[in-house]
C-alpha positions in Angstrom: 0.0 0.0 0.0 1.3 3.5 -1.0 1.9 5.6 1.9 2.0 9.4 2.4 5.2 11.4 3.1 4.2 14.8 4.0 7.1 17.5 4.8 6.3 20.9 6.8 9.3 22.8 5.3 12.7 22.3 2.8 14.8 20.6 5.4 12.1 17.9 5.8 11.5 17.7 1.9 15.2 17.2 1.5 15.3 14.5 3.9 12.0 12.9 2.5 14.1 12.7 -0.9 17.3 11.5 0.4 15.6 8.8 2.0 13.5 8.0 -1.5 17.1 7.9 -3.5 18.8 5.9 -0.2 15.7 3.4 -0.4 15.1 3.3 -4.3 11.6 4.5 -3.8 9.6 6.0 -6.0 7.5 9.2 -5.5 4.3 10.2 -6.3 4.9 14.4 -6.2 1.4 16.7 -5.8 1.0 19.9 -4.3 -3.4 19.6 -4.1 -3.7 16.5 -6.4 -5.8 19.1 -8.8 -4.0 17.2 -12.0 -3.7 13.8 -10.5 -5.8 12.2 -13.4 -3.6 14.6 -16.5 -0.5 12.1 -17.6 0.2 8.6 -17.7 -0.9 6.6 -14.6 2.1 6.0 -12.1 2.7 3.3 -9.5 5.1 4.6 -7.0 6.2 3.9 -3.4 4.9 6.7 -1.9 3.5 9.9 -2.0 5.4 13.5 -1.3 2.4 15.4 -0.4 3.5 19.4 -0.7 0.2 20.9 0.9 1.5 21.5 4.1 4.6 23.6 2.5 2.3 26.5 2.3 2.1 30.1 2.8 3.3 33.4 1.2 6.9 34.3 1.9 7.0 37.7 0.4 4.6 39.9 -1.4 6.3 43.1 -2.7 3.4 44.9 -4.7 5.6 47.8 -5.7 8.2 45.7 -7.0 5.6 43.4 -8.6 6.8 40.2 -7.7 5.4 37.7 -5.3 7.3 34.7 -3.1 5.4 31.8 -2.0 5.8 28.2 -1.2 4.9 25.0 -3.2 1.6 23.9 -1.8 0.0 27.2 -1.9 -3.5 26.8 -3.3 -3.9 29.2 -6.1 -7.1 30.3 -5.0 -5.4 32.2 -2.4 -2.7 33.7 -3.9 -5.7 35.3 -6.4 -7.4 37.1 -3.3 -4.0 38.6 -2.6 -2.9 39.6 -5.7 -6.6 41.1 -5.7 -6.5 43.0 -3.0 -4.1 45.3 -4.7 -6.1 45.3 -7.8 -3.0 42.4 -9.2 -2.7 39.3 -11.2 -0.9 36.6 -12.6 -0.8 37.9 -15.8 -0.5 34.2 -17.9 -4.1 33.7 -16.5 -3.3 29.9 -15.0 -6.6 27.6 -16.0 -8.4 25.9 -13.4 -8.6 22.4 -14.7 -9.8 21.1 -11.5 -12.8 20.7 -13.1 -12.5 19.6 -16.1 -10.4 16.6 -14.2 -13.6 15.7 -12.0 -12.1 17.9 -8.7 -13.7 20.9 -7.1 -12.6 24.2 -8.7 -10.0 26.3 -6.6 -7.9 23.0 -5.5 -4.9 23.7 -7.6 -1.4 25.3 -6.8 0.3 28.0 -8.5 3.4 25.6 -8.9 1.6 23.0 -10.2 0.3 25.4 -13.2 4.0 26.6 -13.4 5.6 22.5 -13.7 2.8 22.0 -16.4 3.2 25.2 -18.0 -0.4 26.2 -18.1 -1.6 29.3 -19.3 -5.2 30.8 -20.0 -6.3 33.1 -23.1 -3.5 36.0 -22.3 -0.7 33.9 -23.5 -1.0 35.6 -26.7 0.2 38.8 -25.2 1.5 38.1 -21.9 3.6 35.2 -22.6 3.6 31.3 -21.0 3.7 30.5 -17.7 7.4 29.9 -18.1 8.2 33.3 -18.6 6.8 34.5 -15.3 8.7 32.4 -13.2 11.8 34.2 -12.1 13.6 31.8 -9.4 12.8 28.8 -7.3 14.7 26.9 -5.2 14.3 23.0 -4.7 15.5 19.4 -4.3 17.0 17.4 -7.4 16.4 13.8 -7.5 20.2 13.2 -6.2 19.1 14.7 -3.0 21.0 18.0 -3.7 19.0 21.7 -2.5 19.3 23.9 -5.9 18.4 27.3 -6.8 17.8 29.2 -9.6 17.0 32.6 -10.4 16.1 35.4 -7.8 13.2 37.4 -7.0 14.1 40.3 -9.7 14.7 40.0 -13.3 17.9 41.3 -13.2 19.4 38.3 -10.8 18.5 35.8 -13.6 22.2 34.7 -14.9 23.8 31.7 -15.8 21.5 28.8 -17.0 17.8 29.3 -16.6 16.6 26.6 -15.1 13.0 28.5 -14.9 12.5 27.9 -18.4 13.9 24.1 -17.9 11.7 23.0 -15.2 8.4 24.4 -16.5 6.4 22.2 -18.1 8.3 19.0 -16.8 5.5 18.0 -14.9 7.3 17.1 -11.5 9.5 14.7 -13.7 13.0 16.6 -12.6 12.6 18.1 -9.5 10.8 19.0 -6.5 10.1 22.1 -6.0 9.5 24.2 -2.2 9.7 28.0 -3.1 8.9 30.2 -6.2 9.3 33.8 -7.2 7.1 35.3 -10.0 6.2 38.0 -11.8 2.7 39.8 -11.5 0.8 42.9 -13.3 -1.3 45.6 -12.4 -5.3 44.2 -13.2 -7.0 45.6 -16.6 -9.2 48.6 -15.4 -11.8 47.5 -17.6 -12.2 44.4 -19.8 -14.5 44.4 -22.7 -15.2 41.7 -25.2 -16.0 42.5 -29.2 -17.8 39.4 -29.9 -18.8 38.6 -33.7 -21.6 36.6 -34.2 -22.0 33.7 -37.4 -19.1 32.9 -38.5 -17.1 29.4 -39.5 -14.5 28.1 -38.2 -12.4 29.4 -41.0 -13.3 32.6 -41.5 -13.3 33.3 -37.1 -9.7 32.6 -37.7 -8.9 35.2 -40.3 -10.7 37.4 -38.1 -9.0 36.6 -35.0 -5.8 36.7 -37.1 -6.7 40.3 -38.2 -7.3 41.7 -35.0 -3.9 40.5 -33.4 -2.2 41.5 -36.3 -3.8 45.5 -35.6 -2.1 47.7 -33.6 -4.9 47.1 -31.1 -3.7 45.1 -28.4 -6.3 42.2 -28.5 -5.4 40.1 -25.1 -7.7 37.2 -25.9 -9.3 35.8 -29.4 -11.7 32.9 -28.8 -14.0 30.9 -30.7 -16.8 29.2 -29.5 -19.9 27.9 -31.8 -21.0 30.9 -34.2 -19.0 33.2 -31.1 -15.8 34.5 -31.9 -14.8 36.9 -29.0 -11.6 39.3 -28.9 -10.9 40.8 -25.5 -9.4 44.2 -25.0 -8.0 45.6 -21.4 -7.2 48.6 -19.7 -8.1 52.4 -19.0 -11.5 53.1 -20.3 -10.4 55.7 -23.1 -8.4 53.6 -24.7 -10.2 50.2 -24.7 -13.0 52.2 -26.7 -10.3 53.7 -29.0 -9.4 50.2 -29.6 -12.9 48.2 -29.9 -13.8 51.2 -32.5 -10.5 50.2 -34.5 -11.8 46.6 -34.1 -15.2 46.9 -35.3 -13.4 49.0 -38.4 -11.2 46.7 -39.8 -13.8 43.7 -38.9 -16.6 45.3 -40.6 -16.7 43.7 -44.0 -16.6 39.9 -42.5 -20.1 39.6 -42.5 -20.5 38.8 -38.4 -22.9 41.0 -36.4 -21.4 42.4 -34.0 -22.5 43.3 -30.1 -20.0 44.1 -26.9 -19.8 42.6 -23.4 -19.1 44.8 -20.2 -16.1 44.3 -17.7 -18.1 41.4 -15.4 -19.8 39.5 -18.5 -16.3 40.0 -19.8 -14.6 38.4 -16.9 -17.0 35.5 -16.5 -16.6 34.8 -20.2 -12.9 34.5 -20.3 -12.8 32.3 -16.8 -14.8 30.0 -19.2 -12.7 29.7 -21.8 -9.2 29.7 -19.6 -11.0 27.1 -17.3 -12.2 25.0 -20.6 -15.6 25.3 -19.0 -17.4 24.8 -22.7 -15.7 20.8 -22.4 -16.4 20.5 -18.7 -20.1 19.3 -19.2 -19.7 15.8 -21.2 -18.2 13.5 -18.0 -17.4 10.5 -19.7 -15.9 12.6 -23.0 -12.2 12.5 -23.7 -10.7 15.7 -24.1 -8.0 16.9 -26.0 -5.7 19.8 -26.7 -4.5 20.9 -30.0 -1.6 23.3 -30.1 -1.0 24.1 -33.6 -0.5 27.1 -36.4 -3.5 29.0 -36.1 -4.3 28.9 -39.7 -4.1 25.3 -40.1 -7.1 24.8 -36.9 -10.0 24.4 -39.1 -8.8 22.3 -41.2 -7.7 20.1 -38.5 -10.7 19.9 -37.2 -12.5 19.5 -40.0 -10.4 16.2 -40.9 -11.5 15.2 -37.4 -15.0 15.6 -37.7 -15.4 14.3 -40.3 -14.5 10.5 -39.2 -16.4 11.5 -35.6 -19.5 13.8 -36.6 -19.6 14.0 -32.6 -16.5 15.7 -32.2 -17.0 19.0 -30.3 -14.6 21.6 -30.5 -13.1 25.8 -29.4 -10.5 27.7 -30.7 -8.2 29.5 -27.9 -5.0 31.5 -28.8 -6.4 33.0 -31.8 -6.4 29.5 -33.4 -3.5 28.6 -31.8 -5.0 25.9 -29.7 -8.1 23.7 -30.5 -9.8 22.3 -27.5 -11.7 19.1 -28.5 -13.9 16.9 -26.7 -14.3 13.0 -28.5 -17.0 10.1 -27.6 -15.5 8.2 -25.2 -13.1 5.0 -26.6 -11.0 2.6 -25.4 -8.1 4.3 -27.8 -8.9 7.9 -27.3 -9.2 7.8 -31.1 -5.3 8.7 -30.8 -4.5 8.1 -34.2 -7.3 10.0 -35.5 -6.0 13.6 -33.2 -2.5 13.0 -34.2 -2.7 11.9 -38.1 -4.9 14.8 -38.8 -2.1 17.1 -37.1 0.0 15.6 -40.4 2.2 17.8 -41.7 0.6 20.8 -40.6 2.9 21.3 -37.6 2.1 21.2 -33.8 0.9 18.8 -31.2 -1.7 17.4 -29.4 -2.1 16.0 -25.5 -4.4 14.0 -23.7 -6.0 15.8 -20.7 -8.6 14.0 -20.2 -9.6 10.0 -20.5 -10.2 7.1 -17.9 -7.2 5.7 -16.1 -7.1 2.1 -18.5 -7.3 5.3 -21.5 -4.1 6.9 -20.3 -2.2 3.6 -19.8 -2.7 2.4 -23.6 -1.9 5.8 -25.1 0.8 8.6 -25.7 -0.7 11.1 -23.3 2.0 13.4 -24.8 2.7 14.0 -28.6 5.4 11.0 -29.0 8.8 12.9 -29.3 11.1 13.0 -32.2 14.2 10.7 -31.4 16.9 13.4 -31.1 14.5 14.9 -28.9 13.8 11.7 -26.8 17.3 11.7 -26.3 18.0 14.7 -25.1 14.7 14.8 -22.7 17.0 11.7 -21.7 19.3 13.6 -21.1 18.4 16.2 -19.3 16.2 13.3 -16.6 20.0 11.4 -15.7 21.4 15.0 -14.6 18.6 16.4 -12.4 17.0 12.7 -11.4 19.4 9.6 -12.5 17.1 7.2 -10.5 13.9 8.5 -12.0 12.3 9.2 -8.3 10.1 12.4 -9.3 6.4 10.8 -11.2 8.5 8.3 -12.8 6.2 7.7 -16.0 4.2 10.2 -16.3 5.2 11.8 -19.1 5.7 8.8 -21.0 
């Protein structure tokens, strides 16, 4: 039976990893368990349970950067930033939900070892860029640090950029620095009315392309929403420009206020249209936004069922399947073809996730190199050992 090992602060983690690598055991690493059911299944020894390394370290507000430890639910680092009107500018989704958990349950660090973003990525960058230190323990029982808590200490190798996105596979993490931004004074939505999934994409295209600072491009059904933030005088100097150069496209067009606004986009960065459909598989599409619709439409046509939204201007196709004892795996990935990108699994069954890539299979050079990069920080595979594949 698996047991639990659950450390109070980075002395204990250490030693809770020394003894793994002493004892050859492997760990199960969560911070809530909010993304227990998003990678391959794992059987491990034991569980490092991170919720009780909690709490805030430092908040500077004028400095904009914010210090906190692993297991900090995200939920309340939002009601501080919020306080002083604050965010997490990559907009980390809430895939609680979506997983079968309550919504609020995830950690910050957990969106940052996925590298999760919401709809802002487009202008704000990945979650990867707002990390700007950590410190933590490698799987040879070693305390590491990276980074600082400016972004002027960042030298040498940036292990930020490294560590985000590995899923828990390389290290374990107990502290984080990141960057935050002052909150949008207002946030309207421009949202266009009838058309395909073709055209929404030239339109989407159009507006990032403008020199009016779209932060979100969405398309949902007949919807196709574009988001613009900030003081009021310039977000209607910008929806005006929007409505000009989208006038000929044949949508109608109508506006949404700051709170409809804000509700929307939660939807969308939560993937809150996909939530519904329990027993669904879900996938997401990263690809060149211009080649979305026609990926799609090579899926639907083999499952007329297929649902699907377009995040990221295109960028990313969110698509929800009947449910199948393959995940229809080679259906997602052969209509990618030659038309660049990737796709991963984020949501099936447990027997689902054991028969299939969960994550787009990786060239050989860069299998290798992944391979690599796992012998130097964690040589005995400790950290999740399979997750990824």
């Amino acid at each position: 039976m698996t047991g639990t090992i659950k450390p109070r602060d980075a002395k204990e983690l250490r030693q809770a990893v020394e003894w793994a690598l002493n004892d050859g055991a492997m760990l199960d690493v969560r911070g809530q368990g909010s993304k227990l059911k998003l990678g391959k299944p794992m059987t491990c020894d034991q569980v490092l349970d991170l919720s009780a390394i909690s709490g805030v370290v430092d908040y500077a507000p004028e400095e904009l950067v914010i210090t906190l430890r692993a297991g900090t639910p995200m939920r309340d680092v939002e009601a501080l930033l919020a306080q002083r009107n604050q965010m997490l500018a990559f907009e980390p989704p809430d895939l609680g939900p979506l997983l079968g958990r309550e919504p609020g349950e995830g950690t910050l660090v957990g969106a940052l070892m996925g590298n999760l973003a919401g709809p802002r990525r487009l202008s704000a960058g990945a979650a990867r860029d707002h990390l700007l230190g950590f410190s933590g323990v490698n799987g040879r029982g070693e305390t590491f640090k990276s980074g600082g808590r400016v972004m002027k200490n960042v030298t040498g190798y940036d292990l930020s950029k490294l560590l985000a996105g590995s899923w828990g596979t390389l290290a374990v993490l107990d502290e984080v620095s990141v960057k935050v931004l002052p909150a949008p004074d207002q946030t309207r939505t421009l949202m266009l009315h009838g058309l395909d999934d073709a055209a929404a994409v030239k339109a989407m295209c159009a507006a990032m392309g403008s020199p009016h600072e779209v932060s979100g491009a969405a398309h949902l059904g007949d919807r196709t929403a574009l988001r613009v933030e900030g003081v009021a005088p310039s977000v209607e100097a910008r929806l005006k420009g929007l409505r000009e150069i989208l006038a000929d496209r044949g949508a109608r067009m109508e506006e949404l206020g700051t709170l409809e606004s804000r509700a929307f986009w939660r939807d969308v960065r939560d993937v809150a249209p996909l939530n519904g459909g329990r027993d669904s598989i879900v996938w997401k599409i990263s690809c060149p936004p211009t080649e979305g619709p026609a990926i799609a439409a090579r899926i639907k046509a083999e499952r007329s069922a297929a649902e699907t939204f377009y995040d990221w201007s295109g960028g990313v196709i969110w698509l929800a399947l009947p449910a199948s004892a393959d995940a229809d795996h080679r259906l997602v990935r052969g209509a990618i073809g030659a038309a660049g990108g990737h796709a991963t699994l984020v949501r099936a069954p447990e027997a689902v996730r054991g028969a299939v890539p969960v994550f787009h299979p990786q060239s050989p050079a860069l299998a290798a190199l992944v391979d690599r990069v796992k012998e130097s920080f964690d040589p005995k595979r400790l950290f999740n050992p399979g997750r990824m594949g």
